[in-house]
N, CA and C atoms as a LAMMPS dump frame, in Angstrom:
ITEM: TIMESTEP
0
ITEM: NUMBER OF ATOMS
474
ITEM: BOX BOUNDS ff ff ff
-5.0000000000000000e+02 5.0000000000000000e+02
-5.0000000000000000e+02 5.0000000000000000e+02
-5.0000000000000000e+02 5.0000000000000000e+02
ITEM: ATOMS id mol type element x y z
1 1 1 N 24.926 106.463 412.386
2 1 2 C 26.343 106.687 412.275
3 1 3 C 26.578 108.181 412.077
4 2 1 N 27.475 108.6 412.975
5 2 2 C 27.901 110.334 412.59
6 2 3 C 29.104 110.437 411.431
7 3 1 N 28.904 111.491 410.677
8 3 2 C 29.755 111.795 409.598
9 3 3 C 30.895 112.743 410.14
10 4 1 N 32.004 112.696 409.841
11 4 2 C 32.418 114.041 410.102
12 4 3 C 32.179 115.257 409.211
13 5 1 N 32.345 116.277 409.044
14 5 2 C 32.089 117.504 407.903
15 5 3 C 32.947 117.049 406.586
16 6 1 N 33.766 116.668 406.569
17 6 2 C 34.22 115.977 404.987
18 6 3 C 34.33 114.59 404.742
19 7 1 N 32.774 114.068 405.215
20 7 2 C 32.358 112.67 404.922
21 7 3 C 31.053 112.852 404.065
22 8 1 N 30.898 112.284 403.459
23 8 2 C 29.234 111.707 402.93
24 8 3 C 28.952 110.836 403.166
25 9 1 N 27.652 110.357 403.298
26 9 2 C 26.809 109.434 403.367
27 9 3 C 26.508 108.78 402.169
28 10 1 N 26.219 107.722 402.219
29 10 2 C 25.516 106.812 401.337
30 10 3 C 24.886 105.545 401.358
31 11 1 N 23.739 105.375 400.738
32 11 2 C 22.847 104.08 401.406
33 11 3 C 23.025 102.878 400.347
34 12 1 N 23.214 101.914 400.335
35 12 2 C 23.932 100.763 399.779
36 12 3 C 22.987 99.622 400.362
37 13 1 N 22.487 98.846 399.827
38 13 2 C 21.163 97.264 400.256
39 13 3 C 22.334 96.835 400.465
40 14 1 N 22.079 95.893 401.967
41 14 2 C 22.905 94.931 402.515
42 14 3 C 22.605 93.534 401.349
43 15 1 N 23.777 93.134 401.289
44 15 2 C 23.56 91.916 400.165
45 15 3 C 24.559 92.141 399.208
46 16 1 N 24.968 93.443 398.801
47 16 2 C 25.48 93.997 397.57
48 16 3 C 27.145 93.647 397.753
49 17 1 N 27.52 93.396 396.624
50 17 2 C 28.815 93.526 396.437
51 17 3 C 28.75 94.974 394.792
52 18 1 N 30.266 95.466 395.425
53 18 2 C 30.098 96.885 394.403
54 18 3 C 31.409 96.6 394.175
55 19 1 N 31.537 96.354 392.897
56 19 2 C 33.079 96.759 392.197
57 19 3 C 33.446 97.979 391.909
58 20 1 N 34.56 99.092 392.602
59 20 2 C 34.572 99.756 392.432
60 20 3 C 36.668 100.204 391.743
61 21 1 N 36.068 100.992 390.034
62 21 2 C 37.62 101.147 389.611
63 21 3 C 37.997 102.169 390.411
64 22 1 N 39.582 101.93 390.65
65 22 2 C 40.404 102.888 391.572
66 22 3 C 40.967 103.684 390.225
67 23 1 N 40.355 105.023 390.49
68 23 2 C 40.418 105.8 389.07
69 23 3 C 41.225 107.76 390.118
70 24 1 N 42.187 107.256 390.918
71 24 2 C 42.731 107.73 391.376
72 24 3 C 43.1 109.627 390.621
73 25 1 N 42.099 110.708 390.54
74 25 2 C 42.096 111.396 389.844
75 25 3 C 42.631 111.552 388.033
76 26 1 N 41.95 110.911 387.804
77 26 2 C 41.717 110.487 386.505
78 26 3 C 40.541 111.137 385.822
79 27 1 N 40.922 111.913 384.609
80 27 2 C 39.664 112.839 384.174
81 27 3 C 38.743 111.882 383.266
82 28 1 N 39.183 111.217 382.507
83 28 2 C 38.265 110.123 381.716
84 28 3 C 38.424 108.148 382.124
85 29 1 N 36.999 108.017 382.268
86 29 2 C 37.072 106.661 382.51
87 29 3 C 37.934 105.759 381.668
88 30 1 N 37.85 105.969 380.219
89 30 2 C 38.821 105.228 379.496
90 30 3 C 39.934 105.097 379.591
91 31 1 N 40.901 105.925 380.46
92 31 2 C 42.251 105.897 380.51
93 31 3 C 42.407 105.393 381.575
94 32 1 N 41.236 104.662 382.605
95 32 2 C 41.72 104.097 384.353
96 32 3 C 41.056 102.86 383.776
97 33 1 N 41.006 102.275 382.105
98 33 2 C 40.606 100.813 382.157
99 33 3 C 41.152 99.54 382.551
100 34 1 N 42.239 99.767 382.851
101 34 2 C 43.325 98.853 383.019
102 34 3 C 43.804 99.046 384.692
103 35 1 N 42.996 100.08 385.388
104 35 2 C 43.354 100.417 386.701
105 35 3 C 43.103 99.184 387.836
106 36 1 N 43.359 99.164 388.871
107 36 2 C 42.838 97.95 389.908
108 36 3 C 41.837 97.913 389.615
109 37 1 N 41.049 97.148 390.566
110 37 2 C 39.566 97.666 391.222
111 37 3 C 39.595 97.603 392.967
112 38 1 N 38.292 97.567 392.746
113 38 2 C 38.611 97.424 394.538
114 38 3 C 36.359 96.871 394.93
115 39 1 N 36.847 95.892 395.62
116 39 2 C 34.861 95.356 396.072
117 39 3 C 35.032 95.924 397.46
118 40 1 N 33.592 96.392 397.371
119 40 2 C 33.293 97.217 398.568
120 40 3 C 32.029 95.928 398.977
121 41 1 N 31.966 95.077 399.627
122 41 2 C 31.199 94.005 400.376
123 41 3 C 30.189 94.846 401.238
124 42 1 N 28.842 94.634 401.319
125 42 2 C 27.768 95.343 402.294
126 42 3 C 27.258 93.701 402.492
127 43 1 N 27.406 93.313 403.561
128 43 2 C 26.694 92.114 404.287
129 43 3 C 25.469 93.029 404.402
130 44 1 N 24.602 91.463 404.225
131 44 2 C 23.235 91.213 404.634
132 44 3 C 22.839 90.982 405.742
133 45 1 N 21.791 90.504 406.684
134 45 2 C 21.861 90.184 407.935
135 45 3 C 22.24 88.635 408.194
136 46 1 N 22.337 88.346 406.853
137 46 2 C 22.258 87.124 407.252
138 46 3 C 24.209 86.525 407.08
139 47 1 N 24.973 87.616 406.69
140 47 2 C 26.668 87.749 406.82
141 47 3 C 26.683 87.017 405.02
142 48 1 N 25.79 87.532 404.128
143 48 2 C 26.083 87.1 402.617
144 48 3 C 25.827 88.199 401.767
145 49 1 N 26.505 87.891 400.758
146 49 2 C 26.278 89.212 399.742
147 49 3 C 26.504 88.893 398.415
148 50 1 N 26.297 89.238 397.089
149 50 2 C 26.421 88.786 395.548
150 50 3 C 26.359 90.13 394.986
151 51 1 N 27.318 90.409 393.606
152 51 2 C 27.593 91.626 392.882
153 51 3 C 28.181 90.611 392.06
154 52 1 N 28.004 91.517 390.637
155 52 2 C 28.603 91.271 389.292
156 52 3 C 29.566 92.816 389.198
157 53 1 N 30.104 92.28 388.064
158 53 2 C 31.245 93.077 386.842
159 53 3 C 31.109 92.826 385.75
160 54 1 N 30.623 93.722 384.792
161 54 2 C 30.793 93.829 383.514
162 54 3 C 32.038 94.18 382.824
163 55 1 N 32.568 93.564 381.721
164 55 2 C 33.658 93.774 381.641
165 55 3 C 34.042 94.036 379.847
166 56 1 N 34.411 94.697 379.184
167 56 2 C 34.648 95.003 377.901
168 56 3 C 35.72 95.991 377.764
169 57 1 N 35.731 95.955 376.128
170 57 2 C 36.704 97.463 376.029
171 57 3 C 36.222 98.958 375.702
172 58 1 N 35.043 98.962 375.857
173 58 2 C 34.408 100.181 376.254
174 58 3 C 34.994 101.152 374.959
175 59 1 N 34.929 100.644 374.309
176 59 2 C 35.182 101.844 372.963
177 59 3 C 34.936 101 371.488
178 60 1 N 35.141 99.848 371.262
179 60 2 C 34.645 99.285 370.214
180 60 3 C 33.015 98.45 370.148
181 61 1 N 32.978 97.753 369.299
182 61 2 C 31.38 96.724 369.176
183 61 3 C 32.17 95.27 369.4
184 62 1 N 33.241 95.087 369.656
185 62 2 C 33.858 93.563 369.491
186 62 3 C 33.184 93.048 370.156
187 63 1 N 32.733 93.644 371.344
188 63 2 C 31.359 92.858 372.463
189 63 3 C 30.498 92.159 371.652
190 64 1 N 30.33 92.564 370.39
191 64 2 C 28.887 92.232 370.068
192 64 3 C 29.42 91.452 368.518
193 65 1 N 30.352 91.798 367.648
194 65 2 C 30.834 90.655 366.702
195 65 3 C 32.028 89.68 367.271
196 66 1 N 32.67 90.052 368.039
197 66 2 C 33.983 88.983 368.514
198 66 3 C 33.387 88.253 369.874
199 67 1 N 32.343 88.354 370.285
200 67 2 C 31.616 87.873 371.802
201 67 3 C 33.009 88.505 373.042
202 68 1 N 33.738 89.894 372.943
203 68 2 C 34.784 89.833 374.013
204 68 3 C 34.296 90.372 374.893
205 69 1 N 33.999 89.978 375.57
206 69 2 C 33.365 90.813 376.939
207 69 3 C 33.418 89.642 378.243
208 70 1 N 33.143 90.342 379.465
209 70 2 C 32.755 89.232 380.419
210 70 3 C 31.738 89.641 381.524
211 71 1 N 31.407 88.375 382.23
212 71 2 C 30.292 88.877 383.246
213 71 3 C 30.804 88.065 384.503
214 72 1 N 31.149 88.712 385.753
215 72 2 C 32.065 88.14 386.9
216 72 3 C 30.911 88.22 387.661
217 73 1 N 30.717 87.275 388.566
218 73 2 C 29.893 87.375 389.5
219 73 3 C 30.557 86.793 391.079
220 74 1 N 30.434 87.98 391.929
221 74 2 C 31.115 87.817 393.189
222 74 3 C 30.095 87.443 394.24
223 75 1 N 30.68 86.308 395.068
224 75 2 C 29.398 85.945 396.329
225 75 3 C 30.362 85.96 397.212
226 76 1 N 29.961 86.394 398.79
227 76 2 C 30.247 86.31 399.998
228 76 3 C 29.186 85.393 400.526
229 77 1 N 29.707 84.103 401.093
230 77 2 C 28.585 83.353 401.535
231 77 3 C 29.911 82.128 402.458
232 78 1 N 29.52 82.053 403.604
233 78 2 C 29.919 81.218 404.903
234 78 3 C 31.045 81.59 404.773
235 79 1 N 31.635 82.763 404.91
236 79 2 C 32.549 83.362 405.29
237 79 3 C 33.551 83.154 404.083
238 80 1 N 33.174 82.949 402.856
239 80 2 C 34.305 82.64 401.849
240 80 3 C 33.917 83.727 400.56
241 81 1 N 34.788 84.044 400.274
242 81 2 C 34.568 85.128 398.506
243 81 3 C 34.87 84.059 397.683
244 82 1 N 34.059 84.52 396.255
245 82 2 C 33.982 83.518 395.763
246 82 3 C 33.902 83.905 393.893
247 83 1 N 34.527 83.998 392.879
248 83 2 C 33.678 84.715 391.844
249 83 3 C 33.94 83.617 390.646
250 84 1 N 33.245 83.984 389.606
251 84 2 C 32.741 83.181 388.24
252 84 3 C 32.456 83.702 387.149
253 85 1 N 32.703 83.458 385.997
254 85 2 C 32.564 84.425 384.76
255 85 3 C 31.446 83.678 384.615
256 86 1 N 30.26 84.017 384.246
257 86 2 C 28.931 83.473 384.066
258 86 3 C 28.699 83.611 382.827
259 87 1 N 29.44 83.79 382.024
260 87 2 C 28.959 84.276 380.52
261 87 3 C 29.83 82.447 379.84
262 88 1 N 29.118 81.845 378.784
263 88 2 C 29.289 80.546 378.149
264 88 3 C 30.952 81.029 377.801
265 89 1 N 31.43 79.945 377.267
266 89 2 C 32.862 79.843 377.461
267 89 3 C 32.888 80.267 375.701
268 90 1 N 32.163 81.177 374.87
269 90 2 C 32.022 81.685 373.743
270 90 3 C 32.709 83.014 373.473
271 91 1 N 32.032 83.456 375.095
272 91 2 C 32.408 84.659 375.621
273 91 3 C 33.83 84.497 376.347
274 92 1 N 34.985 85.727 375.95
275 92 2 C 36.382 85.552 376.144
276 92 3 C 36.725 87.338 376.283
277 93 1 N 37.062 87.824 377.539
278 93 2 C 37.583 89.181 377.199
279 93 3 C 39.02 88.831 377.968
280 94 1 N 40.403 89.064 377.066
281 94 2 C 41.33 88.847 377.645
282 94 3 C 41.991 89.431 378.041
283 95 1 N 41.499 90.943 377.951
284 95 2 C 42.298 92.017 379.062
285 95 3 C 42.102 91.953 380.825
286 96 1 N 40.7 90.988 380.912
287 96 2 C 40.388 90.626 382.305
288 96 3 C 41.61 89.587 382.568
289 97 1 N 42.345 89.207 382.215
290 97 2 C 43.213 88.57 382.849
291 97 3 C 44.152 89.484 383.855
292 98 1 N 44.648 90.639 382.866
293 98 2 C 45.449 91.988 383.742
294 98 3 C 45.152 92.624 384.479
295 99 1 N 43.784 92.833 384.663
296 99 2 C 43.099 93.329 385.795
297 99 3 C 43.046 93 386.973
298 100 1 N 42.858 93.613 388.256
299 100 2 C 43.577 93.15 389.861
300 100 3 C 42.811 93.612 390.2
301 101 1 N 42.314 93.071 391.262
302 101 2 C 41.571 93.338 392.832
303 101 3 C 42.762 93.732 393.391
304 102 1 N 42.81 94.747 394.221
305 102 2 C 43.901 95.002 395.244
306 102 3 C 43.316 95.342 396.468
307 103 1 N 41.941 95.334 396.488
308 103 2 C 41.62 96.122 398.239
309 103 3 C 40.165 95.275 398.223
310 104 1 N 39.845 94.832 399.499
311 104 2 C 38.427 94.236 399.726
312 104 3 C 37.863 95.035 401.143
313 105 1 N 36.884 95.335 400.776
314 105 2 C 36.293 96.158 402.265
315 105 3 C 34.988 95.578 402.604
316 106 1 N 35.09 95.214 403.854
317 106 2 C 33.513 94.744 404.436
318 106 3 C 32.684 95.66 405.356
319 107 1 N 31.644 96.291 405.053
320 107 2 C 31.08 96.753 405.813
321 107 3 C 29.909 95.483 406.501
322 108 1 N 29.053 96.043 407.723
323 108 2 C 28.357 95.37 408.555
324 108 3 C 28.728 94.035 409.572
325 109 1 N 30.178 94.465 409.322
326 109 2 C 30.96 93.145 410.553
327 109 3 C 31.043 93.702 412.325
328 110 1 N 30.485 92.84 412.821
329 110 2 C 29.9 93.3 413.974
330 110 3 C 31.383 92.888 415.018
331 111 1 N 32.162 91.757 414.665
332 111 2 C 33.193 91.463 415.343
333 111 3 C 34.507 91.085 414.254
334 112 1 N 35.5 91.696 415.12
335 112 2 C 36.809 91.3 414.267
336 112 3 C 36.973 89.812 413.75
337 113 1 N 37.705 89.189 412.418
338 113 2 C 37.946 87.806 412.24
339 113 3 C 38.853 88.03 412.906
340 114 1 N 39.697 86.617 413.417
341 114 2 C 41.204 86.312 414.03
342 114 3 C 42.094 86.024 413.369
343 115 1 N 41.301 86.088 411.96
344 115 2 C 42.454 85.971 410.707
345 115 3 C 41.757 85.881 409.394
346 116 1 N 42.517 86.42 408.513
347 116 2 C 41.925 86.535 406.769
348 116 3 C 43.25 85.607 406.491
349 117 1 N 42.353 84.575 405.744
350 117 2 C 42.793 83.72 404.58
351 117 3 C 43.232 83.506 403.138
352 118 1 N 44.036 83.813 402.362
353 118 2 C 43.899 83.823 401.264
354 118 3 C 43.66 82.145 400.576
355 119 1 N 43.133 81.989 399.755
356 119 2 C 42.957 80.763 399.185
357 119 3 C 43.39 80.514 397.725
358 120 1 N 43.844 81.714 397.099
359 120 2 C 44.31 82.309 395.827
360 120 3 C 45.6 81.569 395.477
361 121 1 N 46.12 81.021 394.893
362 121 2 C 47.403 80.231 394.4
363 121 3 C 48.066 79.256 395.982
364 122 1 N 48.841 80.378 396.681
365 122 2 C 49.447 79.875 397.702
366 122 3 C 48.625 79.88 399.276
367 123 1 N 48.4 79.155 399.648
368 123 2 C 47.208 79.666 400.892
369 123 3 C 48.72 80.602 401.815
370 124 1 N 47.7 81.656 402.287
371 124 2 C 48.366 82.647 403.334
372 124 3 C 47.775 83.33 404.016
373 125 1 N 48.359 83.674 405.214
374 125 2 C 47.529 85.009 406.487
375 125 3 C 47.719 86.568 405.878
376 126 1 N 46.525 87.203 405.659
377 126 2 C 46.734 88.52 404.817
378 126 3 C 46.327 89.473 406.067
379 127 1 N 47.126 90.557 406.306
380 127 2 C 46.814 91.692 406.769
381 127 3 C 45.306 92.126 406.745
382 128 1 N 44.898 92.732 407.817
383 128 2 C 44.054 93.412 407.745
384 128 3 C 43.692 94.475 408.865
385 129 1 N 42.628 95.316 408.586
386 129 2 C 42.014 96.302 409.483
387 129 3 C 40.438 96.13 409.717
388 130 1 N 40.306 96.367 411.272
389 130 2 C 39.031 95.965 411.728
390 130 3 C 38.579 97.558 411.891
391 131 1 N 37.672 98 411.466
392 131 2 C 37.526 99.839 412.253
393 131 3 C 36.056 99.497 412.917
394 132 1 N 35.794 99.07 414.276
395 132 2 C 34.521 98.701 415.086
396 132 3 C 33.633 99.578 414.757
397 133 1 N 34.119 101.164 414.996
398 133 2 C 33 101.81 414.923
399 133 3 C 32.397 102.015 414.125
400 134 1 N 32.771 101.708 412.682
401 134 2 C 32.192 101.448 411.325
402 134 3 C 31.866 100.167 411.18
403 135 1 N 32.146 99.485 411.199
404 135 2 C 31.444 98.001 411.645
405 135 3 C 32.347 97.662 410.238
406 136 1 N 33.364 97.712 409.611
407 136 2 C 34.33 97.596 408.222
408 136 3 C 35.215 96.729 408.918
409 137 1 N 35.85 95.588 407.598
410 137 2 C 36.962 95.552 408.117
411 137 3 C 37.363 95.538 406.081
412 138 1 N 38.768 96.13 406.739
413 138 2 C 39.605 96.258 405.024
414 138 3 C 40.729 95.332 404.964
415 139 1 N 40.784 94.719 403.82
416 139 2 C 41.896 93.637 403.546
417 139 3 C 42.508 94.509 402.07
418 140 1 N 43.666 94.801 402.748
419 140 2 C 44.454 95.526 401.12
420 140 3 C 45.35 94.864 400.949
421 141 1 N 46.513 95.474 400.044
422 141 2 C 47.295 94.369 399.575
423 141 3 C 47.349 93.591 398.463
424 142 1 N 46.652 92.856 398.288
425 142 2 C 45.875 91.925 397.133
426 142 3 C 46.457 92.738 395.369
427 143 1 N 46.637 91.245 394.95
428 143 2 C 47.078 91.399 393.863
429 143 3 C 46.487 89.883 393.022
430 144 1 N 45.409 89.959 392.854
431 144 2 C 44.108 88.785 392.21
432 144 3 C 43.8 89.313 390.759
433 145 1 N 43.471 88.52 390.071
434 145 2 C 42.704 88.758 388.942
435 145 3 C 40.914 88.695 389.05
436 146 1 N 40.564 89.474 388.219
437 146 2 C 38.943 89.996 388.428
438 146 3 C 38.095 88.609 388.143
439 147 1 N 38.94 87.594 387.499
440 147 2 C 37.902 86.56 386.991
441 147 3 C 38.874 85.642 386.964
442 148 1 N 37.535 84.151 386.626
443 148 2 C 38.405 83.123 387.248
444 148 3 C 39.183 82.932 385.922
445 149 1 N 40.463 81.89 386.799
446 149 2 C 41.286 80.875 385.734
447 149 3 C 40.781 79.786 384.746
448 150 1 N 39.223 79.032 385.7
449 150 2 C 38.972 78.059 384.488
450 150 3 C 37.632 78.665 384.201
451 151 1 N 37.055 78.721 383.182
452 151 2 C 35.724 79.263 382.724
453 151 3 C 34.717 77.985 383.743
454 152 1 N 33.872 79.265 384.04
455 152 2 C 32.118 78.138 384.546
456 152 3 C 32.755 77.358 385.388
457 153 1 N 34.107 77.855 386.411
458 153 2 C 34.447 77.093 387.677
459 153 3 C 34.616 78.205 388.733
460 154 1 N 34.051 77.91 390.062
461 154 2 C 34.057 79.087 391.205
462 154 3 C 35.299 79.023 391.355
463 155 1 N 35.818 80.304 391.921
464 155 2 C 37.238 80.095 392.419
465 155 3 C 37.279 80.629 393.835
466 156 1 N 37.713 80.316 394.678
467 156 2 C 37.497 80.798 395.999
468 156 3 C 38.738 82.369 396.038
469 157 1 N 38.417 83.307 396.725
470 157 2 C 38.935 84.371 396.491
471 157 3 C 40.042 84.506 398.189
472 158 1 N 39.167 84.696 398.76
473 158 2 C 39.486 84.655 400.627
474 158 3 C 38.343 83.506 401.22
C-alpha cells in the first residue's frame, strides 16, 4: 500500500479489534474519559476478529475495593459484531453505560456489503463508506453503548 507524505503506516495482526478513544486534541487522557470511542476492526483471513476494553475510572482504587470496573469483549464473526462484559456480574462500572461507539471501521474487506445492518434497539439500514483501495469500509454515525444491557449476555452490535 502507498502512503501519501502525511500518512503513516502501521502494522496491526489481522484478527484484532482496537478500541480506540476519540480524544480529539485533548492534552490529558483523563479529561477525554467520557469521550466516544471508535473500533478499528482488522479482519483475519478468515473475515473474523476479537478485541477487549478495559474500562474504569482511572484515578481512584474503587476497581479494586468497590469491584467498578469492566471488561468488554468485541467479536466480528459471520459477518455480525458482537460484544460482552466478561467480568462476573460482581463487577459493575456504571459510567460504561454513557459511553458510545460512534464510528466502526473495517479494514481487509475485499468487496463492498450491499448494506450495513443495525441490530441495536430498532433494526435499520446505516450509512456507510466502502474506500476499495484501502480495502476499509467505515460505518459512522452510531450512537451505542460500549457494553451490553444484560450482564454475561452477547448483544449483537451490526
Amino acid at each position: 500500500m502507498l502512503l501519501e507524505n502525511s500518512e503513516f503506516g502501521m502494522f496491526v495482526r489481522g484478527g484484532s479489534i482496537l478500541p480506540i478513544k476519540m480524544h480529539r486534541g485533548a492534552l490529558s487522557l483523563l479529561r477525554t474519559k467520557m469521550n466516544p470511542i471508535r473500533l478499528d476492526i482488522y479482519l483475519s483471513t478468515e473475515g473474523t476478529a476479537t478485541g477487549r476494553l478495559y474500562l474504569d475510572d482511572g484515578e481512584s482504587f474503587r476497581y479494586q475495593r468497590s469491584l467498578e470496573q469492566a471488561l468488554i469483549e468485541y467479536e466480528f464473526k459471520d459477518n455480525k459484531l458482537t460484544c460482552k462484559n466478561i467480568l462476573d456480574s460482581h463487577y459493575k462500572y456504571e459510567a460504561a453505560q454513557y459511553l458510545k461507539i460512534v464510528e466502526v471501521n473495517f479494514y481487509g474487506m475485499y468487496r463492498p456489503p450491499s448494506r450495513v445492518k443495525s441490530t441495536y434497539r430498532r433494526r435499520q439500514y446505516l450509512d456507510f463508506e466502502f474506500i476499495e483501495t484501502k480495502q476499509a469500509l467505515n460505518v459512522k454515525n452510531l450512537n451505542y453503548p460500549v457494553d451490553s444491557d444484560v450482564r454475561s449476555q452477547t448483544r449483537t452490535i451490526l
